[in-house]
C-alpha positions in Angstrom: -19.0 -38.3 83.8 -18.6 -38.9 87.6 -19.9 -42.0 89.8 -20.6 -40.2 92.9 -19.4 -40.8 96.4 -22.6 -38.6 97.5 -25.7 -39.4 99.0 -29.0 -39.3 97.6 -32.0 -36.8 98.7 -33.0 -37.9 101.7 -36.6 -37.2 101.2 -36.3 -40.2 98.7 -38.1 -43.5 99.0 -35.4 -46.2 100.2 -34.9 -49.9 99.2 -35.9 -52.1 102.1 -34.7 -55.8 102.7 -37.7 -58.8 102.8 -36.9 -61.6 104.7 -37.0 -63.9 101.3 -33.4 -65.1 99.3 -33.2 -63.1 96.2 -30.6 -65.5 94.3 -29.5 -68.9 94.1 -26.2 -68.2 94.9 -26.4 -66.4 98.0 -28.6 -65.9 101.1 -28.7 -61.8 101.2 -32.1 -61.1 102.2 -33.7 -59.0 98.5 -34.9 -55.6 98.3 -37.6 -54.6 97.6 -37.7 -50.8 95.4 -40.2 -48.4 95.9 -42.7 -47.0 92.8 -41.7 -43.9 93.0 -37.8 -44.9 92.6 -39.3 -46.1 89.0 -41.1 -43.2 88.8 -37.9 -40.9 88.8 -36.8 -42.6 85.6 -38.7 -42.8 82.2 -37.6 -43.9 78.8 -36.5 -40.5 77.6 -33.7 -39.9 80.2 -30.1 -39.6 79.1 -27.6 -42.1 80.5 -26.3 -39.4 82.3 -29.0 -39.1 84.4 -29.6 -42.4 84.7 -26.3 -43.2 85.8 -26.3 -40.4 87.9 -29.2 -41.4 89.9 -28.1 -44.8 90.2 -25.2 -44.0 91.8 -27.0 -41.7 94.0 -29.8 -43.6 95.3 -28.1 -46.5 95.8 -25.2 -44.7 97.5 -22.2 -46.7 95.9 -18.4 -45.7 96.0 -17.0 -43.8 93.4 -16.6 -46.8 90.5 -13.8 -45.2 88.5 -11.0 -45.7 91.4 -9.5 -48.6 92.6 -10.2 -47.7 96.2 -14.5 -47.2 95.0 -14.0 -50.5 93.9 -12.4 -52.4 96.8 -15.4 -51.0 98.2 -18.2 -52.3 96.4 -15.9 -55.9 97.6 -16.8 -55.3 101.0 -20.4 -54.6 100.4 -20.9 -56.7 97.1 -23.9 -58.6 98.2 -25.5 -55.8 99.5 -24.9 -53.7 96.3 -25.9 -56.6 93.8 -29.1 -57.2 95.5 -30.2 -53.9 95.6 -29.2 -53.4 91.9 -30.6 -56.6 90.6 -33.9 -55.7 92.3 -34.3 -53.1 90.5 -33.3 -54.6 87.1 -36.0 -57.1 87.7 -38.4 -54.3 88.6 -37.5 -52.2 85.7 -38.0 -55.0 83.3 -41.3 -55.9 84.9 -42.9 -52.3 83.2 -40.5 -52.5 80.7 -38.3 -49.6 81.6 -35.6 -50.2 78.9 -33.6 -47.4 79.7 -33.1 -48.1 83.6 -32.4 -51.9 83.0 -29.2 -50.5 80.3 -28.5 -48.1 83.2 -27.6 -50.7 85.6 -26.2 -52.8 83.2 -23.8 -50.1 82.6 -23.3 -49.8 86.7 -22.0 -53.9 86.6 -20.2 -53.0 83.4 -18.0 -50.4 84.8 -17.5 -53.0 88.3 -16.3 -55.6 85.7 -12.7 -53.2 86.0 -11.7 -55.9 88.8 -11.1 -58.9 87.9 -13.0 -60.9 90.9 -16.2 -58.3 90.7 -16.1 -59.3 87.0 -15.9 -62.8 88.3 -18.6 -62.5 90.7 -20.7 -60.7 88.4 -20.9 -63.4 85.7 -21.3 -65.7 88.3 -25.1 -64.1 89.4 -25.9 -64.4 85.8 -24.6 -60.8 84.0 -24.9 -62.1 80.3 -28.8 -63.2 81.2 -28.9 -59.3 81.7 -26.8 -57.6 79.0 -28.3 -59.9 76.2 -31.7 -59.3 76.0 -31.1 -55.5 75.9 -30.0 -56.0 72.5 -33.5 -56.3 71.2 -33.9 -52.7 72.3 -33.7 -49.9 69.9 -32.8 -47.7 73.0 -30.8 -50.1 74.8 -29.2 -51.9 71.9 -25.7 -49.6 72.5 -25.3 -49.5 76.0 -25.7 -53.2 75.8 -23.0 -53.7 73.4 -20.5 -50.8 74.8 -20.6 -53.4 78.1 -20.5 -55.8 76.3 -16.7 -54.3 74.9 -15.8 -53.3 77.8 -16.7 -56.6 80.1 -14.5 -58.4 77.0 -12.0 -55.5 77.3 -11.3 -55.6 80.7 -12.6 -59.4 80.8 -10.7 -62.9 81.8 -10.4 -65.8 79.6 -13.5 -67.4 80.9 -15.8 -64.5 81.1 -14.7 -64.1 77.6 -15.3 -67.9 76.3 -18.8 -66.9 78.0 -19.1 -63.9 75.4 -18.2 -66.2 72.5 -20.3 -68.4 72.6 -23.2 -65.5 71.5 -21.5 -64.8 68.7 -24.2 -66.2 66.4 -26.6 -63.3 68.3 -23.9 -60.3 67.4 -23.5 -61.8 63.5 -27.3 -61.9 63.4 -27.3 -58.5 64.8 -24.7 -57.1 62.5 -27.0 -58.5 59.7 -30.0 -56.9 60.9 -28.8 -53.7 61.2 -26.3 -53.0 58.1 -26.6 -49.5 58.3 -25.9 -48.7 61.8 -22.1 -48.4 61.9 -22.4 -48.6 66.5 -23.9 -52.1 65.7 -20.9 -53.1 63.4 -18.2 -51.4 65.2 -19.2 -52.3 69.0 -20.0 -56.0 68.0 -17.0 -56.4 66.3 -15.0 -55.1 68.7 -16.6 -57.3 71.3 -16.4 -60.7 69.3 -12.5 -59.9 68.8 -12.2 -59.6 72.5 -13.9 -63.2 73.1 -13.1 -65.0 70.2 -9.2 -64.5 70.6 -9.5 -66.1 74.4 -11.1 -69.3 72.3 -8.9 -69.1 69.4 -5.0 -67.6 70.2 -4.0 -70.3 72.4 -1.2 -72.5 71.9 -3.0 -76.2 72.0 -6.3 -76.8 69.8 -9.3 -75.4 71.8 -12.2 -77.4 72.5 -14.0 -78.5 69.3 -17.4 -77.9 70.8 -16.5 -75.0 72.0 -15.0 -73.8 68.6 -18.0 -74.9 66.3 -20.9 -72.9 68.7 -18.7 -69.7 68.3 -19.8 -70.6 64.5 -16.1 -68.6 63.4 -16.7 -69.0 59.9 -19.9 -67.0 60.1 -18.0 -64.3 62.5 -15.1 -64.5 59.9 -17.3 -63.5 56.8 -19.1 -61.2 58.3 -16.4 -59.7 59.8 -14.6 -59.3 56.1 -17.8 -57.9 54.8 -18.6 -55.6 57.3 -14.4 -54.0 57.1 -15.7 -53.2 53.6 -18.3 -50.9 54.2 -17.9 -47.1 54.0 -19.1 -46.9 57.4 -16.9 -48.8 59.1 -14.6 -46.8 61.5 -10.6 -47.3 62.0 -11.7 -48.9 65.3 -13.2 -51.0 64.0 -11.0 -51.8 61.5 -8.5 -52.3 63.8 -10.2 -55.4 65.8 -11.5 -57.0 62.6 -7.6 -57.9 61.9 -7.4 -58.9 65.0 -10.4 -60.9 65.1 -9.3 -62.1 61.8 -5.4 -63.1 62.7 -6.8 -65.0 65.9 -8.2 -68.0 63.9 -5.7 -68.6 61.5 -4.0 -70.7 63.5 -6.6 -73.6 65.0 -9.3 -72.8 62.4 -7.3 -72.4 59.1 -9.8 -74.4 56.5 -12.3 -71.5 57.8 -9.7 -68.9 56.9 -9.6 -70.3 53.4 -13.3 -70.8 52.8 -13.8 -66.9 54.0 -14.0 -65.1 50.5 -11.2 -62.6 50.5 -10.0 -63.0 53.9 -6.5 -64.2 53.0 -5.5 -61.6 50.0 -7.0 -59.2 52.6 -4.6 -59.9 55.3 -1.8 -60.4 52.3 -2.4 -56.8 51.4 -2.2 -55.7 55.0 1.2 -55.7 54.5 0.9 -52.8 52.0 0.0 -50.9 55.4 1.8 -47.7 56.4 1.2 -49.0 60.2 3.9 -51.3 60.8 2.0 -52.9 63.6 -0.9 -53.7 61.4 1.9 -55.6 58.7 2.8 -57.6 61.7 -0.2 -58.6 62.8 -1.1 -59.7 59.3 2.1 -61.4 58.9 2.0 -63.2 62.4 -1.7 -64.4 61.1 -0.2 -65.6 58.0 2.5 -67.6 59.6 0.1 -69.4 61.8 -1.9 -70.3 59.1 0.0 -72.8 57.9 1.6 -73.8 61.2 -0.8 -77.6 60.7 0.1 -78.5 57.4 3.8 -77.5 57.9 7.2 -79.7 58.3 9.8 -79.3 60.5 13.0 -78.5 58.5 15.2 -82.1 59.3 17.4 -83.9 56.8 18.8 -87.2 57.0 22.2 -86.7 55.5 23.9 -89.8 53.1 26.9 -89.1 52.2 26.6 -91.6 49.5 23.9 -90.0 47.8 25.4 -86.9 48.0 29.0 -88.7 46.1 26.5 -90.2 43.6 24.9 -86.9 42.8 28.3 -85.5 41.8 28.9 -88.3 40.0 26.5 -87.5 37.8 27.9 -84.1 37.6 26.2 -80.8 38.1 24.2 -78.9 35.0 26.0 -76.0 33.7 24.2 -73.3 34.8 24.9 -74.5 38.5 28.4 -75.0 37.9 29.4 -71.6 36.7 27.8 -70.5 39.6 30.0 -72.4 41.8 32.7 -71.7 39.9 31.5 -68.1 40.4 31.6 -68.9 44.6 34.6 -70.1 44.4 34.3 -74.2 43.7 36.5 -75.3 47.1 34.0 -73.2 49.0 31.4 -74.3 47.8 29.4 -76.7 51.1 29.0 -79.8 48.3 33.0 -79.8 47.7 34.0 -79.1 51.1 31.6 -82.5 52.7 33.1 -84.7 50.3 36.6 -83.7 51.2 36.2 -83.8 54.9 34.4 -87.0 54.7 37.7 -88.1 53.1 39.4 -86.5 55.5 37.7 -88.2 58.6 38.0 -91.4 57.4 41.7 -91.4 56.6 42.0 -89.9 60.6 40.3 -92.8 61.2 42.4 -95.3 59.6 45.5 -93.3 60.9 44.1 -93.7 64.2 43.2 -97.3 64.2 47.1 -97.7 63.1 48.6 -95.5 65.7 46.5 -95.2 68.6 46.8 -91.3 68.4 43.4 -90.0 70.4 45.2 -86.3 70.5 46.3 -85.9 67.2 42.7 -87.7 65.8 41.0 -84.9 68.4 43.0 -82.2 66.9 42.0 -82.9 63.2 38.6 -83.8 64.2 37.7 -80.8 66.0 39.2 -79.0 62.5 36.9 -80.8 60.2 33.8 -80.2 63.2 34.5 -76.2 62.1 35.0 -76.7 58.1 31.2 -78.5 57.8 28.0 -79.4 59.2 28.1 -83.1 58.0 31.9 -83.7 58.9 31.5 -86.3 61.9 29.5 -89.1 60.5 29.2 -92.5 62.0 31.3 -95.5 61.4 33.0 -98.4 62.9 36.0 -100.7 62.3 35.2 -104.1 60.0 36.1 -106.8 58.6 35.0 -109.4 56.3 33.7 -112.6 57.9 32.4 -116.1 57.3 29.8 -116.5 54.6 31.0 -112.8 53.4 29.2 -111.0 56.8 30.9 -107.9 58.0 32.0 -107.8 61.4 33.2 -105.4 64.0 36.4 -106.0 64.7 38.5 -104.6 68.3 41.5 -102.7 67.5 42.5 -101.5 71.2 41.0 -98.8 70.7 38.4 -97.2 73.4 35.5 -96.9 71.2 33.7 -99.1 68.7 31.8 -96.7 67.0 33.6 -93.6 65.4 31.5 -90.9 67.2 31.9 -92.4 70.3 35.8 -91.3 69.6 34.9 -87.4 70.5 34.6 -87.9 74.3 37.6 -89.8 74.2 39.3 -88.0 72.0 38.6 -84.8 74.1 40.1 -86.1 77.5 43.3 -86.7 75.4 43.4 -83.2 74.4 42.6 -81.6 78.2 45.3 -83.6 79.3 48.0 -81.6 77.1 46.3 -78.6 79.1 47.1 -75.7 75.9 44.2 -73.0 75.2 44.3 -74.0 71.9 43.9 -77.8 73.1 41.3 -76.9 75.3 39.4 -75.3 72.6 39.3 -78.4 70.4 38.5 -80.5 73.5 35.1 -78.2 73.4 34.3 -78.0 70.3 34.7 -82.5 70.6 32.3 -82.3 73.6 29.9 -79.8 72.1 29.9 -81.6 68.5 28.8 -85.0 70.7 26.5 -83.6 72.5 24.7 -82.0 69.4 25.0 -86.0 67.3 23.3 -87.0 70.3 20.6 -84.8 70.4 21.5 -83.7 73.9 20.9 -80.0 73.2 20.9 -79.2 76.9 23.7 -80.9 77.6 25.3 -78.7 74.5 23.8 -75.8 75.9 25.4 -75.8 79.2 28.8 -77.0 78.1 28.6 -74.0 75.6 28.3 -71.6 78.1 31.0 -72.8 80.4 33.2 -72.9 77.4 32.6 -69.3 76.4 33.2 -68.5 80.2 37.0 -70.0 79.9 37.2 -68.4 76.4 35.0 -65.5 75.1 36.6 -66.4 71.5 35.4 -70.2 71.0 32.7 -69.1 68.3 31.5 -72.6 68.0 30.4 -72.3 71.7 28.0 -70.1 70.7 26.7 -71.9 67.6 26.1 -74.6 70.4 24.5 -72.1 72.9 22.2 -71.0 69.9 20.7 -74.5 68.9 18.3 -74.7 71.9 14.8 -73.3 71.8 15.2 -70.0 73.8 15.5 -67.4 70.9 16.8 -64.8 73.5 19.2 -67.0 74.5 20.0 -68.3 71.4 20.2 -64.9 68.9 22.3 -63.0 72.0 24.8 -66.4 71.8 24.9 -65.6 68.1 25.7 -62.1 68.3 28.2 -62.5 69.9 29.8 -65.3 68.6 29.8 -63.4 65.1 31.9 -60.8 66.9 34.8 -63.6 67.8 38.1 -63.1 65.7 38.6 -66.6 65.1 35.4 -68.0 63.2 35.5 -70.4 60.2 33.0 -69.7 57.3 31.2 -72.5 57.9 30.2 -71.5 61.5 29.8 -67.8 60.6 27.4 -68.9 58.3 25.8 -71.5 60.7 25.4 -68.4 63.2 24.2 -66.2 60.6 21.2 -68.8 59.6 20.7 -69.4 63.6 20.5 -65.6 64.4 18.2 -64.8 61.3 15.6 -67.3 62.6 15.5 -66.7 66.2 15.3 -62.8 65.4 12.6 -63.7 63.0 10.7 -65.0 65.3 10.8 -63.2 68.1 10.1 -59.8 66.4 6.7 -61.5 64.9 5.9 -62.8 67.9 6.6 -59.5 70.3 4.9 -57.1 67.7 1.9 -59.3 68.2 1.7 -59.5 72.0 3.3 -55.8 73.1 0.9 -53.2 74.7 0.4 -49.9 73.3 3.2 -47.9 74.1 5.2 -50.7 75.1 9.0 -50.8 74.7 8.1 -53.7 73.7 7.4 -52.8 70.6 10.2 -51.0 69.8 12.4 -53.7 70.7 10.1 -56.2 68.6 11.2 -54.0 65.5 14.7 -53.9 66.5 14.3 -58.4 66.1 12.6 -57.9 62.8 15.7 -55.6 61.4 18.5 -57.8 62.7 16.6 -60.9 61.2 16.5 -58.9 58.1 20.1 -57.7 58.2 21.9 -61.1 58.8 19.4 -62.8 56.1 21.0 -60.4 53.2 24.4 -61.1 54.8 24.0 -64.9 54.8 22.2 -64.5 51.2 25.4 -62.6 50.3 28.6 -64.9 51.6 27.2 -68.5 51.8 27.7 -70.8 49.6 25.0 -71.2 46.7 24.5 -74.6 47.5 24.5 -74.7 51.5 21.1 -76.0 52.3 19.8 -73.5 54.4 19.6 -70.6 51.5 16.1 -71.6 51.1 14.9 -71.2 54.4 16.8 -67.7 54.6 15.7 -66.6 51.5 12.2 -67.2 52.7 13.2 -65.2 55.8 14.4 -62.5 53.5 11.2 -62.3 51.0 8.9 -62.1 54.3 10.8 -59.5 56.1 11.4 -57.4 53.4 7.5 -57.3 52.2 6.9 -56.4 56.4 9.4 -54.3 56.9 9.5 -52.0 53.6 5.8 -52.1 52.9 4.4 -49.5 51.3 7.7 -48.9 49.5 8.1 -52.2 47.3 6.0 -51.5 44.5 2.6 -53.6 43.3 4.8 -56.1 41.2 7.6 -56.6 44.1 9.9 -56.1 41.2 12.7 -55.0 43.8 12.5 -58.8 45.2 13.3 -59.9 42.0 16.5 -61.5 42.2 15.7 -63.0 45.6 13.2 -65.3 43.7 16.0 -66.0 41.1 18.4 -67.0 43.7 15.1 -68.9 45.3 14.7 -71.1 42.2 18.8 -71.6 41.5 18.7 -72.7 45.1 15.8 -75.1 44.1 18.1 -76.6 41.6 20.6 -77.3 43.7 18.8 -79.1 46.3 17.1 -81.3 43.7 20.4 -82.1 42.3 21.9 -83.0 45.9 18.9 -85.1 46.7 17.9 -83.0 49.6 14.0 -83.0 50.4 12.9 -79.6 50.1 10.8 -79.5 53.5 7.3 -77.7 53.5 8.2 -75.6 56.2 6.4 -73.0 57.9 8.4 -70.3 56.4 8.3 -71.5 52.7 4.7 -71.9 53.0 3.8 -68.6 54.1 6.1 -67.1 51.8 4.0 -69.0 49.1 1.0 -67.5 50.0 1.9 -64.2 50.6 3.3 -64.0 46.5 0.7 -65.9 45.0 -1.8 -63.7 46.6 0.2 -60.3 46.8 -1.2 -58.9 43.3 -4.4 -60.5 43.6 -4.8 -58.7 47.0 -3.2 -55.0 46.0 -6.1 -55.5 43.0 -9.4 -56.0 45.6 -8.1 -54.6 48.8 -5.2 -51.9 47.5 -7.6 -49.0 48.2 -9.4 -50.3 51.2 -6.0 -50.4 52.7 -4.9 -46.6 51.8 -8.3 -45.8 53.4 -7.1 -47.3 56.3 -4.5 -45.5 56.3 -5.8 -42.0 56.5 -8.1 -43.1 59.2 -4.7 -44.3 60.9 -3.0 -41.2 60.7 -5.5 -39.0 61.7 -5.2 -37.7 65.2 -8.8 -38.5 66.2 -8.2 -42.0 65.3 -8.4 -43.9 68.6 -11.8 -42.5 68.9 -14.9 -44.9 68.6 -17.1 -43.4 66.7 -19.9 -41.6 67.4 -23.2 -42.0 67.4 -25.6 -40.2 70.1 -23.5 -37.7 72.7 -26.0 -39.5 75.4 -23.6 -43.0 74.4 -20.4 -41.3 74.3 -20.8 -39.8 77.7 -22.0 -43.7 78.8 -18.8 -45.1 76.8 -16.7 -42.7 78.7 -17.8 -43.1 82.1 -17.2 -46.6 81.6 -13.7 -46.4 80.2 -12.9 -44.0 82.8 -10.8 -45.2 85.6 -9.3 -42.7 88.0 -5.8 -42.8 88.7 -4.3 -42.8 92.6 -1.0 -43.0 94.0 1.4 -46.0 92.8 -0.8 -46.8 89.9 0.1 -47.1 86.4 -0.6 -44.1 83.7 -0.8 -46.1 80.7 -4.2 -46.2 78.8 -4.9 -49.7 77.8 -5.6 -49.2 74.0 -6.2 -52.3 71.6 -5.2 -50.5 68.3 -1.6 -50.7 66.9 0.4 -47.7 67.7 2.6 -46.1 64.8 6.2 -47.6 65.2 8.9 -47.2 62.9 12.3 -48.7 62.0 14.0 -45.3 62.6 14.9 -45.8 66.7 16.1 -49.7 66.4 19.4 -48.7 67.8 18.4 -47.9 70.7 17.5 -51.7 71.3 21.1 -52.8 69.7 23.5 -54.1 71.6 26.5 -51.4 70.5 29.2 -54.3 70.3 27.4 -57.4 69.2 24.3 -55.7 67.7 22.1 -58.1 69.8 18.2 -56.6 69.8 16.7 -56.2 73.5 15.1 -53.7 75.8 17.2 -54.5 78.5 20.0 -53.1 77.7 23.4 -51.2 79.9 24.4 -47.9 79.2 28.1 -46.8 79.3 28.8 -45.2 82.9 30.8 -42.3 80.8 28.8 -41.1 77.8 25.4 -42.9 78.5 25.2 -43.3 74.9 26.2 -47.2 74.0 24.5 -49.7 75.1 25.8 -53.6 75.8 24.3 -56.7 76.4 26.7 -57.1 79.4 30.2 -56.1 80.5 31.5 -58.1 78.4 30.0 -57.1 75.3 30.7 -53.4 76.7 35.1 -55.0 77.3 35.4 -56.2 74.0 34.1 -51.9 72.8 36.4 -50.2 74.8 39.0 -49.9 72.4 37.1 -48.4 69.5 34.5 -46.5 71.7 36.8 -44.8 74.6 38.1 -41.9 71.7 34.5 -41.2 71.6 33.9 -41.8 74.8 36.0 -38.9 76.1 34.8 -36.8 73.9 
């Protein structure tokens, strides 16, 4: 339905200006509106006509462009007086109908963001909310409310919010009505995420008016009923994935919330298993730990000591014992310290760099720290000075890597990085790491440990391409390989959670954010396949893998996850071994969530399994976008106020809030053809325009398996 650029009848009564202020906020003189312009419009009128008449009488722009808009900014005072008189008229005689009418009118101006701004600023809620008493005004209220949330700010929605005790109470009054449940619902999802999905706790006052544990259970009951509509449906996860994160005892306390959003991952819509997932991570973000261990080698020597329990042992021997990461510490911490003792002999700093920079590459807990001693008076140990141009042994790398630049051989010049890189990372000085990394890999695209180094900051784009392609280098040692393989899992990992999340309805985005979740997925069976049993990192990938393969497969693992089977053996032998070595198994984010999600995955198929297929063949229908219907008079509203007319240089897409369907089927299209790197900025080859690289030097290191094809 149109809002007219034409003038009303002439012949009609007009709005004339009184020489009194009409608002506190500005000094436009207010109009006063004719009987007969109440006359016109009576209770029974369709919002159509009302509209219609509206847009007439007050000749304003056409609302549903850009350019009708701008506008109303040149002539917004004018315009809100005018309407504003004549909500206060209609209210006067209680003309229900024309006060919804030109709450629709602001509604639809609440496209721009600073008429929105200006609106709420002359007091836009005060109008909307009492219209919700109405029986005949109770929808258009709420479809402006959704779209005033839809197209709202973050402080025009906080506004919203905090009246989300009156939409819960109207919910409840009105079970049977499924435009109630729906429109509310959609419109507390709007204004409760601007609250809730931020990254630093939101303002307790703030979050306990917005009463979310009352929005939170009525939400899960109301998702229930047979009358709720896929649109609906689709904003209660939403609604219900925004508070996990700063309002997770609320979560808990909501009956069935949590095995709800567990059995969202039973979805067919792989958007929807994100979304649940993403709220399930976030969940337990507060009662987490981050994933650090202090490493003693002397703990470690008196574990083995004791020797390892049979079961564990004829797995190693299984592995392959001198692989094995327990084995290979022990030796190198051997090694280093007889390189030490060499060293303090012999003064060597190159050959002491060149075996250093060997053990660096074997294991991650190869350069520990240390210092010359002695025994002195009263049985003290002292430091004694041996010439040498440290004290402390990790002081050595810096030193030890000027000795090797100085001999001026690629290979020397290799080790003399990975010494720098390795001392930068015992520091802490990730940055420093970072950008040392990157000019190493600039003098030598094969120095795969310059990419372990690039990966350790916390850029996951940077970090997961570093990866990529430092699992393509010739020259890799297993324990880096493995390193890079843990590295790339989690940045992937997180990155497709978090892009599935944010991306826009038909957004590359989304693509690309399935194209993370499958690498993640790929390089955490790899890293479950080759690395040792005892590494100490199989625990966090395997919680990688269990999460990503529920996500990712769905539908397909069956009710019992039988198929995941032997990833929860593996889980517990892993267990075992950590115990035995003395590591702290950390409560991390990742175990935590994967605890949930099979503690609660048969309890959830059992209560929600059928909601969730009903879901389903709402989702697939081709109608599904579609609020539901309730009077033709609404829908016509409901359109004109989504409407918005497209002109030249403006962009096509619809702004949708449900999840579109994506699939795994197009991921490479987002690969990196060399490296296998996920992203939507990718370069085609010049010659078949079929690859895609990272860079030219991804697209180099191709050439000579791609140019028979190539030509082709």
């Amino acid at each position: 339905m149109p809002g007219p650029r034409g003038r009303g009848n002439k012949n009609r009564p007009k709005a004339s200006s009184s020489g009194t202020s009409g608002s506190a906020h500005t000094s436009v003189p207010a109009y006063t509106i004719p009987e007969g312009f109440f006359a016109d419009i009576d209770n029974g009128a369709t919002w159509a006509v009302i509209v219609d008449y509206l847009c007439k009488y007050f000749e304003l722009p056409d609302l549903s462009t850009r350019s009708g808009l701008k506008k109303v900014h040149a002539h917004f005072n004018d315009i809100y007086k005018k309407l504003d008189s004549a909500y206060v008229g209609a209210q006067r005689r209680g003309n229900e109908k024309l006060m919804g009418g030109i709450v629709g009118v602001w509604a639809k101006m609440c496209a721009d963001a600073i008429l929105r701004d200006k609106l709420f600023h002359e007091g836009l809620l005060s109008k909307v909310m009492p219209l919700l008493e109405y029986d005949s005004t109770r929808h258009m209220a709420l479809n402006a409310l959704t779209v005033v949330t839809h197209h709202g700010g973050t402080a025009a929605r906080r506004e919203i919010a905090r009246k989300n005790p009156v939409l819960v109470r109207l919910i409840q009054a009105h079970p049977d009505d499924a435009k109630v449940l729906e429109l509310a619902t959609v419109t507390m999802a709007h204004a409760t995420s601007a609250v809730l999905s931020v990254e630093d706790p939101p303002d307790a006052g703030l979050v306990k008016e917005i009463q979310v544990r009352a929005v939170l259970k009525t939400t899960v009951e109301g998702i229930k009923k047979p009358l709720a509509s896929h649109y609906m449906m689709d904003h209660a996860f939403g609604l219900l994935t925004s508070a996990t994160r700063h309002c997770p005892e609320d979560c808990k306390a909501t009956p069935g919330m949590l095995p709800l959003l567990v059995t969202c991952l039973r979805s067919a819509n792989l958007g929807a298993r994100c979304t649940a997932l993403g709220g399930l991570i976030r969940l337990t973000a507060n009662e987490s730990e981050p994933d650090r261990q202090n490493f003693d080698p002397q703990r470690l020597i008196s574990a083995v000591q004791r020797g390892f329990p049979d079961n564990l042992q004829a797995i190693m021997m299984d592995y392959g014992f001198e692989r094995c990461d327990t084995v290979l510490t022990l030796k190198s911490a051997a090694d280093y310290q007889r390189a030490m003792l060499r060293c303090a002999q012999d003064h060597d700093l190159y050959a002491l760099g060149r075996t250093l920079a060997m053990l660096i590459q074997r294991t991650e807990f190869s350069i520990a720290e240390g210092m010359f001693q002695t025994d002195g008076p009263g049985g003290r140990h002292e430091t004694i000075d041996l010439g040498l141009p440290f004290t402390m042994w990790t002081d050595s790398l810096p030193h030890c890597a000027k000795a090797l630049r100085a001999r001026g051989k690629p290979s020397d010049l290799d080790d003399a990085d990975v010494l720098d890189l390795k001392f930068y990372i015992i520091r802490s000085r990730i940055p420093d790491a970072i950008s040392h990394g990157q000019r190493a890999v600039e003098r030598n695209p094969e120095l795969a440990y310059a990419y372990y180094a690039i990966s350790m900051g916390a850029d996951h784009e940077q970090g997961l391409r570093a990866v990529k392609k430092g699992l393509k280098c010739k020259n890799i040692t297993p324990f880096v390989r493995t390193y890079m393989l843990w590295r790339a899992v989690e940045h992937a990992g997180d990155l497709g959670v978090s892009v599935l999340q944010d991306a826009k309805q038909d957004d590359t985005r989304y693509a690309e954010g399935v194209a993370f979740l499958m690498s993640a997925w790929e390089d955490s069976k790899t890293f479950t396949a080759e690395a040792p049993p005892d590494n100490r990192h199989v625990q966090t990938i395997l919680n990688w893998y269990i999460i990503l393969t529920i996500a990712i497969k769905g539908p397909e693992l069956s009710e019992e996850l039988r198929e995941l089977a032997a990833a929860r053996r593996k889980l517990e032998t892993s267990t075992q071994f950590m115990k035995m070595l003395n590591f702290t198994i950390k409560k991390t984010q990742m175990r935590l969530t994967r605890e949930i999600i099979l503690d609660l995955y048969s309890k959830g198929v059992k209560e929600w399994g059928s909601f969730i297929k009903h879901f389903d063949e709402l989702d697939a229908r081709a109608e599904k976008q579609r609020p539901i219907s309730s009077t033709q008079a609404d829908d016509d509203l409901a359109a004109w106020l989504e409407n918005m007319k497209l002109e030249e240089g403006e962009d096509a897409r619809p702004h949708m809030c449900s999840h579109p369907k994506i699939s795994t089927n197009n991921v490479a299209l987002y690969r990196c053809s060399w490296c296998g790197n996920p992203s939507a900025v990718l370069r085609k080859c010049g010659g078949c325009a079929k690859t895609r690289y990272c860079d030219g030097q991804c697209q180099k290191k191709h050439w000579s398996e791609h140019k028979a094809d190539c030509k082709k």
